[in-house]
C-alpha positions as CSV (number, residue, x, y, z in Angstrom):
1,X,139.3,92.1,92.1
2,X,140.4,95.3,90.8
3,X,137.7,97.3,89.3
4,X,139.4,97.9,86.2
5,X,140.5,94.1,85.5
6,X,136.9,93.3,86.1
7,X,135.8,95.7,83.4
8,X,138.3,94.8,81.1
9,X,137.3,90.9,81.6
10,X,133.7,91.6,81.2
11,X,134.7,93.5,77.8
12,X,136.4,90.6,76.7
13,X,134.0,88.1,76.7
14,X,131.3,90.4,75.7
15,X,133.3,91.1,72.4
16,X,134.4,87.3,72.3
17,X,131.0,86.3,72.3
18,X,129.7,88.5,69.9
19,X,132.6,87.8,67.3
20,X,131.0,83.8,67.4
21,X,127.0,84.5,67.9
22,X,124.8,83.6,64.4
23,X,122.0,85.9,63.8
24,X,119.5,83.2,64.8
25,X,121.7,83.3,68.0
26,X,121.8,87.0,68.6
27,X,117.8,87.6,68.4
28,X,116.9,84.8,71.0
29,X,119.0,86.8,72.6
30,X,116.3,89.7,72.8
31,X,113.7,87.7,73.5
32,X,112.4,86.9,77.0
33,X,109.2,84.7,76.8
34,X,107.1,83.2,79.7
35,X,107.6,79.9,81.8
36,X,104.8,80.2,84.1
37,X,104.0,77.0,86.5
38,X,106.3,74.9,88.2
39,X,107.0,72.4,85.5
40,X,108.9,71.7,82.8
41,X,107.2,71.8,79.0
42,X,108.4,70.7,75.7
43,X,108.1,74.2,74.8
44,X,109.9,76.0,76.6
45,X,112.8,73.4,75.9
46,X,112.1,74.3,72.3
47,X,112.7,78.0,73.1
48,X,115.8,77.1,74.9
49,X,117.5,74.8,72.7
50,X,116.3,75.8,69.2
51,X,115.6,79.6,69.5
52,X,118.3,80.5,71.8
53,X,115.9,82.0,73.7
54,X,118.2,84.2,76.1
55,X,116.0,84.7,79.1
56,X,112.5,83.8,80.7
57,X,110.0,85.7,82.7
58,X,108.8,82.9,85.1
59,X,105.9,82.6,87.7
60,X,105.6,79.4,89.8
61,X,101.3,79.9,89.0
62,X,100.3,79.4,85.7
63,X,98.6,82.5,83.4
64,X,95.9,82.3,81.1
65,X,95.2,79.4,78.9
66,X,95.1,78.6,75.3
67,X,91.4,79.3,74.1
68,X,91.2,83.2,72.6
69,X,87.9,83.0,74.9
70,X,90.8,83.5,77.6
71,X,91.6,87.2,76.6
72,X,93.9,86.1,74.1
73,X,93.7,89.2,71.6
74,X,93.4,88.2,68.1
75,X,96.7,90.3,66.7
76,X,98.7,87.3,69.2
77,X,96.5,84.8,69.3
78,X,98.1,81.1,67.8
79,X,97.0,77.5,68.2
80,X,98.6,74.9,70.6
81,X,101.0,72.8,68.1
82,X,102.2,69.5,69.8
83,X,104.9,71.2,72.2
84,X,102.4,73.4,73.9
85,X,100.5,72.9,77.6
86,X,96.6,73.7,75.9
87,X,95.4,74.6,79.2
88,X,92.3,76.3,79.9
89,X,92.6,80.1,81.4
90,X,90.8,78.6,85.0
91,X,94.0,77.1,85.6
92,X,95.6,80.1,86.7
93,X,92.7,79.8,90.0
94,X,94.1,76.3,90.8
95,X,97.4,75.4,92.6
96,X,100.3,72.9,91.7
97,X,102.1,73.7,94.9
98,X,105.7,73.2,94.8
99,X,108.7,74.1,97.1
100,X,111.5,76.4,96.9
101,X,114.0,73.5,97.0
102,X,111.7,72.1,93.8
103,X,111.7,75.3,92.1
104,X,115.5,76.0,92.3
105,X,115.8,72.9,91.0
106,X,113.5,73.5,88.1
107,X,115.0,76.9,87.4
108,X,118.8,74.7,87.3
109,X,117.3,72.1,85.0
110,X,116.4,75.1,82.4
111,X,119.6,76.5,82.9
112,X,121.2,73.4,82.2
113,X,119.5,73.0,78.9
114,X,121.2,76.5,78.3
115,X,124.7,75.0,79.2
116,X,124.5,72.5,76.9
117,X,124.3,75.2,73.6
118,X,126.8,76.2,71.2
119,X,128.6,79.0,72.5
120,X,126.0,78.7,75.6
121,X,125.0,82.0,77.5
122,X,123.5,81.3,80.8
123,X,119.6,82.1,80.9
124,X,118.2,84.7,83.0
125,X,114.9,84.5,85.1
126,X,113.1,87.7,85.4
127,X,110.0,88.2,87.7
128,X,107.5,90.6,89.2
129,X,107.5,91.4,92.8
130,X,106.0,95.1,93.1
131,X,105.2,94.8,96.8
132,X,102.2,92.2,97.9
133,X,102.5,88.8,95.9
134,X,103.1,87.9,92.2
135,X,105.3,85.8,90.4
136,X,106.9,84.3,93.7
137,X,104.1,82.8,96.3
138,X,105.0,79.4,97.6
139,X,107.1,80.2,100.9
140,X,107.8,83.4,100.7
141,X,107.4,86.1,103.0
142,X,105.3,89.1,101.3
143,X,105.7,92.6,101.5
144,X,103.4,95.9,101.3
145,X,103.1,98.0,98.1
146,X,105.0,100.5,97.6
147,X,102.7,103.1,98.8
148,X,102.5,101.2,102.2
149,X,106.7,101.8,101.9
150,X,106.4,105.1,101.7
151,X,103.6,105.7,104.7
152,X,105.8,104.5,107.0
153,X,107.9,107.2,106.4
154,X,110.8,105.3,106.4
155,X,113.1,105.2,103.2
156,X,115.2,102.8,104.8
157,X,112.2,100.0,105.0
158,X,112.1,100.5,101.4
159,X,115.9,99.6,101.4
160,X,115.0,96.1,103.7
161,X,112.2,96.0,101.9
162,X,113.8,95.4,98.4
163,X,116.9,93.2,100.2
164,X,114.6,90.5,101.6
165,X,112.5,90.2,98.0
166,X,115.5,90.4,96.4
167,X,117.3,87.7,98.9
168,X,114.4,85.1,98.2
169,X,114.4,85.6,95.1
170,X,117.5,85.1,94.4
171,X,117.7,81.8,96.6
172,X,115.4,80.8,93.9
173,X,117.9,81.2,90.8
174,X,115.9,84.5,89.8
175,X,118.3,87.6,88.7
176,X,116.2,90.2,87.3
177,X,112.8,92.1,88.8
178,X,110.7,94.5,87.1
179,X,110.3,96.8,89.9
180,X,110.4,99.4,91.3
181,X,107.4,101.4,89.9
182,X,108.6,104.8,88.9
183,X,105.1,105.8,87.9
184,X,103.7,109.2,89.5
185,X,100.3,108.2,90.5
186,X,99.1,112.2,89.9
187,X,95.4,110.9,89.2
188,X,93.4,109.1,91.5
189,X,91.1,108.0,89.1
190,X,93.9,105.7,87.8
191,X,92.5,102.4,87.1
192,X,95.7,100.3,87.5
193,X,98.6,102.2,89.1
194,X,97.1,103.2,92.4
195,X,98.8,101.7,95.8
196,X,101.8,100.3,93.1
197,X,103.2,103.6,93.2
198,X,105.3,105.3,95.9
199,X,103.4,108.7,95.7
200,X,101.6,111.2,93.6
201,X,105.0,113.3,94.8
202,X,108.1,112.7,92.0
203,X,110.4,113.7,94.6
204,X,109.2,111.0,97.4
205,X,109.0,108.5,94.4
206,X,112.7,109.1,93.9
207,X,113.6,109.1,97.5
208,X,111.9,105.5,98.3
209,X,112.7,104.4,94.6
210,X,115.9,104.6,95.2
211,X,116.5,103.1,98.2
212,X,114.4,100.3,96.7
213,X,117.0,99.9,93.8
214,X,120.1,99.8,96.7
215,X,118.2,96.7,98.4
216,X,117.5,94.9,94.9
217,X,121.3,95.2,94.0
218,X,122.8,94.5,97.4
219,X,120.5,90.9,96.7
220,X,122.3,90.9,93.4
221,X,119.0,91.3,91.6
222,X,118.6,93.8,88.4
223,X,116.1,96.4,88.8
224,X,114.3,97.7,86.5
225,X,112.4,101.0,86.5
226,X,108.8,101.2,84.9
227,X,106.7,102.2,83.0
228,X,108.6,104.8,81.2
229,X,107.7,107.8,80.6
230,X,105.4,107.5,83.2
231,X,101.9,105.9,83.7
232,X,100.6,107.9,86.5
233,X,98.5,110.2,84.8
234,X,96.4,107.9,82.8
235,X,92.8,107.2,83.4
236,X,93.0,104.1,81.3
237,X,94.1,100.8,81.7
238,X,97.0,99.8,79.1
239,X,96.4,95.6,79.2
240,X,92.8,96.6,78.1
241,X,93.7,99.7,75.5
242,X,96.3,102.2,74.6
243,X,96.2,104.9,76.9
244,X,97.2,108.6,75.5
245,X,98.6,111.1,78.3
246,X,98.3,114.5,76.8
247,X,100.6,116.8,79.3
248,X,102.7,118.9,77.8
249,X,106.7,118.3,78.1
250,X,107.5,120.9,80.8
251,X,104.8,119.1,82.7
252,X,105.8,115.7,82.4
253,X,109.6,116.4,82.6
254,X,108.7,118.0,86.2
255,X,105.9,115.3,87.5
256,X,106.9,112.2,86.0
257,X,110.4,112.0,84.5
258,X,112.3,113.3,87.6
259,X,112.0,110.0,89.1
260,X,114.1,108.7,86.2
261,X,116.2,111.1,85.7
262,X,117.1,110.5,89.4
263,X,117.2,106.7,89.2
264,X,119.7,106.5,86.0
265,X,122.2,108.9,87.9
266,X,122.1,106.4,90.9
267,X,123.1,103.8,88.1
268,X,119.4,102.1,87.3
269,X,120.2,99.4,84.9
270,X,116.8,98.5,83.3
271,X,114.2,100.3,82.1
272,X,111.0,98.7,81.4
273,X,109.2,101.0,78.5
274,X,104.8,101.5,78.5
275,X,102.4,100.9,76.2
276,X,100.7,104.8,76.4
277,X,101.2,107.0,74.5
278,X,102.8,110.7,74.9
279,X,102.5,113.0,72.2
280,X,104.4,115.7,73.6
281,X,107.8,113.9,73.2
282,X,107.3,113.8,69.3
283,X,106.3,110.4,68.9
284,X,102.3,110.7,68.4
285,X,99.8,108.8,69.3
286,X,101.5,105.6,69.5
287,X,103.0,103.1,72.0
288,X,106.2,104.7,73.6
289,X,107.9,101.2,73.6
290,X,107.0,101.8,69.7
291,X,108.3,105.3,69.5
292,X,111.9,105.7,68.2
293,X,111.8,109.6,69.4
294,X,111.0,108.2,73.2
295,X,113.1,105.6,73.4
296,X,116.0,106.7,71.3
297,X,115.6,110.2,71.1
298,X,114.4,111.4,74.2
299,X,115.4,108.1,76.9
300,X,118.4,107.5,75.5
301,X,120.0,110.7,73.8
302,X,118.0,113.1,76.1
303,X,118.2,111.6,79.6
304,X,121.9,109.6,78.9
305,X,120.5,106.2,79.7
306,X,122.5,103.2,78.8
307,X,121.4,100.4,80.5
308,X,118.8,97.6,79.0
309,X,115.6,98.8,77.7
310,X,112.7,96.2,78.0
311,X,109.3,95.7,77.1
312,X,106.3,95.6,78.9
313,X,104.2,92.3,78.3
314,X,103.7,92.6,74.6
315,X,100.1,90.6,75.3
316,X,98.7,94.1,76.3
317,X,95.8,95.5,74.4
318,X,97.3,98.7,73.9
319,X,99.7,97.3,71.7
320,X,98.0,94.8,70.1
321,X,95.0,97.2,69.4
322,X,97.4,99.0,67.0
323,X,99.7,96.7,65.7
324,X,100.1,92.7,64.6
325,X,102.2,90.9,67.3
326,X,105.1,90.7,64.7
327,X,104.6,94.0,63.2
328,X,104.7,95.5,67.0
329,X,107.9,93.5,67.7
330,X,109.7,94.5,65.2
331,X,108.8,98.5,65.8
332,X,110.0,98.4,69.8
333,X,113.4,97.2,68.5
334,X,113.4,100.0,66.0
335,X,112.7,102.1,68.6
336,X,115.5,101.2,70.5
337,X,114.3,98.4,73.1
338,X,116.8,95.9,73.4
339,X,114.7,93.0,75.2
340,X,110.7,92.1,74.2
341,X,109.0,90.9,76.9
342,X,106.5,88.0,75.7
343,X,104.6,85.7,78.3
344,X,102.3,84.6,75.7
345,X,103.2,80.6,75.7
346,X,101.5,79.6,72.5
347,X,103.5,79.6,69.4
348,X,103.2,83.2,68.8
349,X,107.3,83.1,70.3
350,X,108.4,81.3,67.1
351,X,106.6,83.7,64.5
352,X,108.2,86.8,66.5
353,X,111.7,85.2,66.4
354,X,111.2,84.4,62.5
355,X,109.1,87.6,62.4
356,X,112.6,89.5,63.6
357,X,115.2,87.6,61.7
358,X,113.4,88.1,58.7
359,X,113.6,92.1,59.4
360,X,117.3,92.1,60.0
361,X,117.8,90.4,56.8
362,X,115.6,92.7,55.1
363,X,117.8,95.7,56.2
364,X,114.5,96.6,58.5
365,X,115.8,96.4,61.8
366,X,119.9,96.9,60.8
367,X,121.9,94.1,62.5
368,X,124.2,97.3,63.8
369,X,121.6,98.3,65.9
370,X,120.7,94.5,67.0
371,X,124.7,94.2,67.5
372,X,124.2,97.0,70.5
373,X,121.4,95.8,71.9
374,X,122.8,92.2,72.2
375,X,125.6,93.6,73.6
376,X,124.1,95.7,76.4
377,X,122.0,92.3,77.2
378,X,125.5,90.3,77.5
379,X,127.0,93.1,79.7
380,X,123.8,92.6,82.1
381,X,124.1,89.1,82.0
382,X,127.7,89.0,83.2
383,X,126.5,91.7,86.2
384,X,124.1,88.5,86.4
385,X,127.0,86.2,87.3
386,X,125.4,84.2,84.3
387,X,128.9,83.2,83.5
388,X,129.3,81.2,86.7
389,X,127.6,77.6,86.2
390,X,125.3,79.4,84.3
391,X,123.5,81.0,86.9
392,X,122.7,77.9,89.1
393,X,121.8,78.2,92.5
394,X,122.4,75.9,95.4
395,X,118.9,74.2,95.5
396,X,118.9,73.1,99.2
397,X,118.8,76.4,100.1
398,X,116.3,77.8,98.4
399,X,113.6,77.8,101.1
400,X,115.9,79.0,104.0
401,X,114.9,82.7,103.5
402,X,111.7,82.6,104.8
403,X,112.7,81.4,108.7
404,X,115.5,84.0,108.0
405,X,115.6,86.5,111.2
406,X,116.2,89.7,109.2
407,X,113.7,88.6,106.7
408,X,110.7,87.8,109.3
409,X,111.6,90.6,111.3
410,X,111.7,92.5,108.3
411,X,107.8,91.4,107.0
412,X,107.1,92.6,111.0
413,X,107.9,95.7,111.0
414,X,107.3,96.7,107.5
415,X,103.6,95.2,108.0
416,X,103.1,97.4,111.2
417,X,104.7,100.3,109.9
418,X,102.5,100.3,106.8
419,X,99.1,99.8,108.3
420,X,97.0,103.0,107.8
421,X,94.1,103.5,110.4
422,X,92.2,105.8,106.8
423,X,89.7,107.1,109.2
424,X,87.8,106.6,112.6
425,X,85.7,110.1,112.3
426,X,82.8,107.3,114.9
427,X,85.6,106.5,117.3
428,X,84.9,103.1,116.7
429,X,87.7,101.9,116.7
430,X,89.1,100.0,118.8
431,X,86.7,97.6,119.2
432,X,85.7,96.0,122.5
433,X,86.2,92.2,122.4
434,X,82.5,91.9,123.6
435,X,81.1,93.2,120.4
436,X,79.4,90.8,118.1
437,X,80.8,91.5,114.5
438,X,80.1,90.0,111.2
439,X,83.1,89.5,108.9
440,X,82.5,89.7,105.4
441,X,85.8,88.6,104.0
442,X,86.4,88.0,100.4
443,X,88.5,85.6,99.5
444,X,91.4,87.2,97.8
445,X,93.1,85.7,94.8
446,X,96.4,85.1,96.2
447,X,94.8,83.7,99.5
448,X,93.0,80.7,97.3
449,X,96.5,80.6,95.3
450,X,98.6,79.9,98.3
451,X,96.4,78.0,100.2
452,X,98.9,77.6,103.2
453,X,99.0,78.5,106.9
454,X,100.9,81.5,106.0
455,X,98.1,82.8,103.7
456,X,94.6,81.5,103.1
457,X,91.4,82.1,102.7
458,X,89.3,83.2,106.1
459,X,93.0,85.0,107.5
460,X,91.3,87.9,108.3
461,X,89.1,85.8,111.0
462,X,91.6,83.7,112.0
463,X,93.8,86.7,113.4
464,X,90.4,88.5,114.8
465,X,89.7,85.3,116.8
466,X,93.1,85.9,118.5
467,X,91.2,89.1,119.9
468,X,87.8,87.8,120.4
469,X,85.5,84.9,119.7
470,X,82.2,87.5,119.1
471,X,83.6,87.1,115.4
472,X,81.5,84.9,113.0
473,X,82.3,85.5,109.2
474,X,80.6,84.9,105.8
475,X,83.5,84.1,103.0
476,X,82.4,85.5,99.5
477,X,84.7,85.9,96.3
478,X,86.7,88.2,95.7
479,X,84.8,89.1,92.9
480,X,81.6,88.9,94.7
481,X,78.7,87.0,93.0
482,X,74.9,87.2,94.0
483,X,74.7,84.3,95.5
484,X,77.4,85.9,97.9
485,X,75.8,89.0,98.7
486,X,72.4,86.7,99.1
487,X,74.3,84.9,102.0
488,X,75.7,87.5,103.4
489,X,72.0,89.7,103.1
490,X,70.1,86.7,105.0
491,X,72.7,86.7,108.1
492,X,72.5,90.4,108.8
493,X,69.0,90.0,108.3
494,X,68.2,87.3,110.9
495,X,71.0,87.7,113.5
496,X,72.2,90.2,115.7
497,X,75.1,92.1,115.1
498,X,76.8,95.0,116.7
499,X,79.3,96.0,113.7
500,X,80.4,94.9,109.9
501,X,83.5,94.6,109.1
502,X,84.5,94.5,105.9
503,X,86.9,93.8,103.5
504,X,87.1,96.0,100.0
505,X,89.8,94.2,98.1
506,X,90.2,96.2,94.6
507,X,91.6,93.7,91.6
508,X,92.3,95.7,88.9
509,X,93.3,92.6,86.4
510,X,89.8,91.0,87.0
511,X,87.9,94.1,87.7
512,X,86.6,93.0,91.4
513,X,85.5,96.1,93.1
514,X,83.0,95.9,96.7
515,X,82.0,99.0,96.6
516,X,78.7,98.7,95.0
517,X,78.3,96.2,97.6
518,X,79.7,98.5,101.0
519,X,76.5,100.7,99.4
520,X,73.6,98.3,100.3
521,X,75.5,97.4,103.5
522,X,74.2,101.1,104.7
523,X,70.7,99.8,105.3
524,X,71.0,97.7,108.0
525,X,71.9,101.1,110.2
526,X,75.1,99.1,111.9
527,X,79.1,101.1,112.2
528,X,80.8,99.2,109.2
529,X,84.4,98.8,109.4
530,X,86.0,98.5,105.6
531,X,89.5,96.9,105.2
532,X,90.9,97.6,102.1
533,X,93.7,97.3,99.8
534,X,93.7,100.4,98.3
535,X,93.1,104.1,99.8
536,X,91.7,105.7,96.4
537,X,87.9,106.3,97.0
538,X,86.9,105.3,93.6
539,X,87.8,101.7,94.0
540,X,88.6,100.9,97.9
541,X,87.2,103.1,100.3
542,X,84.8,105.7,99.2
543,X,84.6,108.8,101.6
544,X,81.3,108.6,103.2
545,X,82.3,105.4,104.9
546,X,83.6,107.1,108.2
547,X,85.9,103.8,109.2
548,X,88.8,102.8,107.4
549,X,91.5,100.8,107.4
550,X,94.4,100.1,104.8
551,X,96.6,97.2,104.3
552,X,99.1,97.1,101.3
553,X,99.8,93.3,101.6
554,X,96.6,91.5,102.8
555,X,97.8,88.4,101.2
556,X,101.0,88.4,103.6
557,X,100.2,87.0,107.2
558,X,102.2,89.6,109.2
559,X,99.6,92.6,107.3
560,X,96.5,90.8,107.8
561,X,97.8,90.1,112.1
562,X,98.4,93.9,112.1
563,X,94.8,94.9,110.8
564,X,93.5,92.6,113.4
565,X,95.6,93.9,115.9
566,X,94.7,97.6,114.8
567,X,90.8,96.9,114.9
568,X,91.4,95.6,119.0
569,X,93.2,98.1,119.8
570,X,97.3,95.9,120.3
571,X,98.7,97.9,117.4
572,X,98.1,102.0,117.0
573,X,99.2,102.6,113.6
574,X,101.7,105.7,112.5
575,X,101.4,105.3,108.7
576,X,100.1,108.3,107.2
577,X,99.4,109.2,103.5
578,X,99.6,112.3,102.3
579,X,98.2,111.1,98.8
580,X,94.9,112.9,96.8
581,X,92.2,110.9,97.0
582,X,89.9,111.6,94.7
């Protein structure tokens, strides 16, 4: 179709629709609340057919649960009313496994409810897939973090990369990702960024950013950049407090808005906005999502974007620590964010909505400036396809993706190509198959989630086996406990091993970290092989641990085959980081 008919049809209906939308219509509109778990609640129906709720940020594991005990923080916190799933926050720990075909069809039931409103606009499903696992875990191939993306150095794996998430994805009914991570990691110290980032180098982040964003929209998935301005410096975490990154404006133009920048004049069309705070772009010490001068002002007027701002999760402690959930709501739209991301599933959705009607009306939040927003929402949902069936996918095909040839080849070589050999200072490595080793594995949260024979708990050995049966291993949480380290304390101690290995997964959303742990492994006087997740010494592999290996997906089976395969010697890895440290 001619380019310029398209545009003109997409105009068309845009204005159509907003010529017929109610207020009450046009604010669910901006509102994208949480569906997590793979089944239907009265709830989310609720949202759907009563608040013209407009899209939904789904996960097939559940989140936390209804008991403020949970982490709820008390500025969002609401009871269960009747509609709601009271579930306790353990849940999240536990599987309901479901297929792709069941998903899909899930995903088509909610979109049907959406069909059947007034004036209906088709829903759309946004998730998180930043490299590794998140929202999407039950037959899907997984893929390395972006830093693993970029030690390949290979932009074009970023690219096939981004196309075979996307590709699943999509297979799924999902339309919009919030990814790729724009954020500079400059400071190793950084508590939550780390191996989510590219680089600590703007200019690689752009290069393998955007070759990220080409894969995401050749799957016909919206990208979205994040966390603006930048979250790379910060020392803080922003879901536990409001982090304050006090560079001047030369400094973050050059280290941490080039990426942007870069990305909106390759035609980015979604900007996910942070909870930190940046006082050198004029909006103090508050929220930028908050901040009308860095949304507005400085995003907006200043760097010409004109795409869809969103949200971060407005559950995060460094917004709730400042504001009341309404009150922090209604200050993002001020600002300029066109979409407030919510994954709170307690009735805290309905007081926002109310919460924001009730400032339109008041002349608070002027229903001009919701006018603009809605409409840069409708023009992304007709880039959606949304007005096609709503957005329904062919369900029977939903699980084909993952026996897909480009896709498995794809997970192949990007697991190879990311696997870093850190250091082998001992020559240790690789191992002789006659060695006697001692695998301490934890047991990483995604491998208990998925639970499958693509990724499970004790993976690690399963794939060392392959190499040699002088493995024997002792399984501990990820989050080790001292029972754990008793077990694996009395095995060292009364049989006889030639070498540790290790893993040193680093969870920065429950805080697990080994390497208090890796410390008292030093006595027993054995080489100790770590395996880690992360390549920052303050939470993976700290320096005086002379063996080290790095893998950026060790939930995904191809990753955890290539560690295997690196430690006996069947793969020599060419992944390099060039990366501070510490």
């Amino acid at each position: 179709m001619n380019i310029n008919i398209a545009n003109e049809r997409k105009r068309l209906w845009v204005d159509n629709l907003m010529g017929k939308l109610t207020l009450e219509q046009k604010v669910g509109q901006l509102m994208v609340f949480g569906f997590a778990g793979p089944f239907i609640t009265p709830s989310v129906v609720e949202l759907i057919t009563k608040y013209h709720v407009g899209g939904l940020r789904i996960a097939q594991k559940f989140h936390g649960g209804f008991d403020p005990k949970d982490g709820s923080h008390k500025n969002i916190y609401r009871r269960p009313d009747m509609k709601s799933y009271d579930r306790p926050g353990n849940l999240r720990n536990k599987r309901i496994a479901c297929t792709p075909e069941e998903y899909a069809n899930v995903l088509n039931t909610l979109r049907d409810y959406a069909l059947d409103r007034k004036d209906s606009i088709g829903l759309h499903f946004a998730f998180d897939q930043e490299g590794e696992g998140a929202d999407f875990l039950f037959n899907q191939r997984l893929f390395p973090h972006p830093m693993g993306l970029t030690a390949s150095g290979d932009p074009e794996l970023a690219y096939k990369t981004a196309l075979c998430v996307g590709k699943q994805a999509r297979a799924l009914g999902a339309n919009m990702v919030h990814s790729p991570v724009l954020d500079v990691n400059t400071n190793p110290k950084n508590p939550e960024i780390g191996p989510r980032a590219y680089s600590d180098n703007p200019d690689i982040v752009a290069k393998y950013a955007t070759q990220s964003l080409r894969g995401f929209s050749e799957a016909g998935i919206i990208a979205t950049g994040k966390h603006f301005p930048g979250r790379g410096e910060s020392d803080q975490d922003a879901h536990f407090g409001l982090p304050i990154v006090t560079l001047d404006k030369p400094e973050l133009m050059e280290k941490h808005i080039a990426p942007y920048k870069k990305m909106i004049d390759a035609g980015l069309p979604a900007v996910m906005a942070a909870f930190t705070a940046y006082p050198c772009l004029g909006g103090g010490e508050v929220p930028a999502a908050t901040s009308r001068e860095v949304i507005t002002g400085f995003l907006r007027n200043e760097l010409g974007f004109n795409g869809v701002v969103t949200t971060d999760n407005i559950s995060m402690h460094g917004l709730l620590d400042k504001y009341e959930v309404g009150e922090a709501v209604v200050r993002s739209l001020s600002a300029g964010c066109d979409l407030i991301l919510c994954r709170n599933e307690t009735p805290v959705t309905k007081h926002i909505i109310h919460t924001v009607i009730e400032a339109v009306k008041s002349g608070r939040y002027p229903e001009k400036e919701l006018d603009q927003s809605v409409q840069r929402i409708l023009n992304m949902r007709w880039d959606m396809g949304l007005t096609e069936n709503g957005g329904k996918v062919d369900a029977t095909n939903a699980g084909q993706p993952f026996n897909d040839t480009f896709i498995v080849d794809t997970a192949q070589e990007a697991a190879k190509k990311s696997t870093v050999m850190l250091r082998n200072e001992e020559d240790i490595l690789p191992l002789s198959k006659d060695k006697k080793v001692m695998l301490i594995e934890q047991i990483h949260h995604f491998h208990s989630f998925i639970n499958n024979m693509y990724s499970h708990p004790g993976m690690l050995w399963e794939e060392m086996l392959k190499h040699s049966e002088n493995v024997s291993v002792v399984a501990i949480e990820e989050k080790y406990t001292e029972d754990d380290k008793k077990r694996v304390m009395d095995r060292l101690e009364n049989d006889e091993y030639d070498v540790i290995v290790t893993t040193s997964y680093y969870n920065y959303r429950s805080h697990a970290i080994m390497i208090p742990f890796l410390e008292e492994l030093k006595r027993f006087n054995k080489p100790i092989i770590v395996v880690s997740n992360t390549p920052f010494e303050n939470f993976g592999v700290p320096k005086d641990f002379p063996t080290a290996l790095v893998s950026f997906c060790p939930s995904g089976r191809e990753n955890i085959q290539a560690i295997a395969d690196t430690i006996y010697g069947k793969l020599i890895p060419s992944a390099k980081l060039d990366i501070k440290l510490s």
